[in-house]
C-alpha positions as CSV (number, residue, x, y, z in Angstrom):
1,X,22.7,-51.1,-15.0
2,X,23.4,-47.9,-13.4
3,X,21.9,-44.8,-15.2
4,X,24.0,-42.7,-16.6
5,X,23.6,-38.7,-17.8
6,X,25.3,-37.0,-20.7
7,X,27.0,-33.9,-19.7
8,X,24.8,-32.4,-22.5
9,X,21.5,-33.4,-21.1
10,X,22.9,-32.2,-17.7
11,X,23.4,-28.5,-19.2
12,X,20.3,-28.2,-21.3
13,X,18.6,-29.3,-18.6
14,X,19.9,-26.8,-16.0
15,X,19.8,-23.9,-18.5
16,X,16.0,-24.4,-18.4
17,X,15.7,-24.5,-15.1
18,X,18.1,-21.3,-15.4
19,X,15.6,-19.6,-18.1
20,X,12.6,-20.7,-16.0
21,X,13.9,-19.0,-13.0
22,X,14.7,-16.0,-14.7
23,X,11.3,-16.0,-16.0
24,X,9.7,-16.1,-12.4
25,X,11.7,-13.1,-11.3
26,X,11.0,-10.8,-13.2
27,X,6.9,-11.8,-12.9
28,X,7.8,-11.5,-9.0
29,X,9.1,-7.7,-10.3
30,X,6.4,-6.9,-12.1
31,X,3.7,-8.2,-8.8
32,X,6.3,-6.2,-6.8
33,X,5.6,-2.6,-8.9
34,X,2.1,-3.3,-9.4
35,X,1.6,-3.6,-5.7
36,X,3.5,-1.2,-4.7
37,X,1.9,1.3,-7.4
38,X,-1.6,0.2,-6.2
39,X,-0.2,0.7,-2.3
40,X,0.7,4.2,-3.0
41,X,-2.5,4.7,-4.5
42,X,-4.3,3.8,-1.7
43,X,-2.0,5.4,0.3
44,X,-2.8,9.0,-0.9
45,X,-6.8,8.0,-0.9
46,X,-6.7,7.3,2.6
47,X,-4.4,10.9,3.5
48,X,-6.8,12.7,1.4
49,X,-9.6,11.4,3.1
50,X,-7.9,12.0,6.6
51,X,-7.2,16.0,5.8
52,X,-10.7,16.5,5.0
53,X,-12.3,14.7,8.0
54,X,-9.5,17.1,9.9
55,X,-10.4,20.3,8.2
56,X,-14.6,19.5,8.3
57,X,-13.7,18.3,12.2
58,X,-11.3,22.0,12.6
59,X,-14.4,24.1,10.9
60,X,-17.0,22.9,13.4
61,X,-15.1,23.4,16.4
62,X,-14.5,26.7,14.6
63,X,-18.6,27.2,14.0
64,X,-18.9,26.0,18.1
65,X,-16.7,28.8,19.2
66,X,-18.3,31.8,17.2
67,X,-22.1,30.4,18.2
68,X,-20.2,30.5,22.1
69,X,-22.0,26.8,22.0
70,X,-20.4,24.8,24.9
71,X,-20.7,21.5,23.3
72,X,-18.8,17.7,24.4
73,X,-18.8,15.7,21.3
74,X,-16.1,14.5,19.3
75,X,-17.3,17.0,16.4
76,X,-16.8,20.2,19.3
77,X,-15.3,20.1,22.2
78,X,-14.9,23.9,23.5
79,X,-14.4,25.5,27.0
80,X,-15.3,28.7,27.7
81,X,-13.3,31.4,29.6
């Protein structure tokens, strides 16, 4: 006996998979702006840390030029004239 499906069973059936699917997307939306929120975040942390370790790394080359130090280091590299 062959089994057979109401067109009703058919349709609630796919509007739930409809509704389910729905559901997923917009939790996929909401991962989407969290991570994106939290990648911007870390984002700026990482800039803000990468200006200072510039400006600290400028001011000693800075320091090594008024002391007329001749220094090869990452920290101060200077060549006098």
């Amino acid at each position: 006996m062959p089994c057979v499906v109401s067109a009703d069973k058919t349709r609630q059936k796919f509007d739930a998979l409809k509704s389910k699917h729905a559901e997923i997307m917009a939790n996929l939306d909401m991962v989407k702006g969290a991570t994106a929120t939290i990648l911007g975040d870390q984002e700026k942390d990482l800039l803000r840390a990468f200006r200072a370790r510039c400006v600290g790394s400028s001011r000693a080359r800075v320091l090594c030029v008024l002391s007329g130090a001749v220094v090869l280091s990452p920290a101060c590299v200077v060549a006098r004239i």
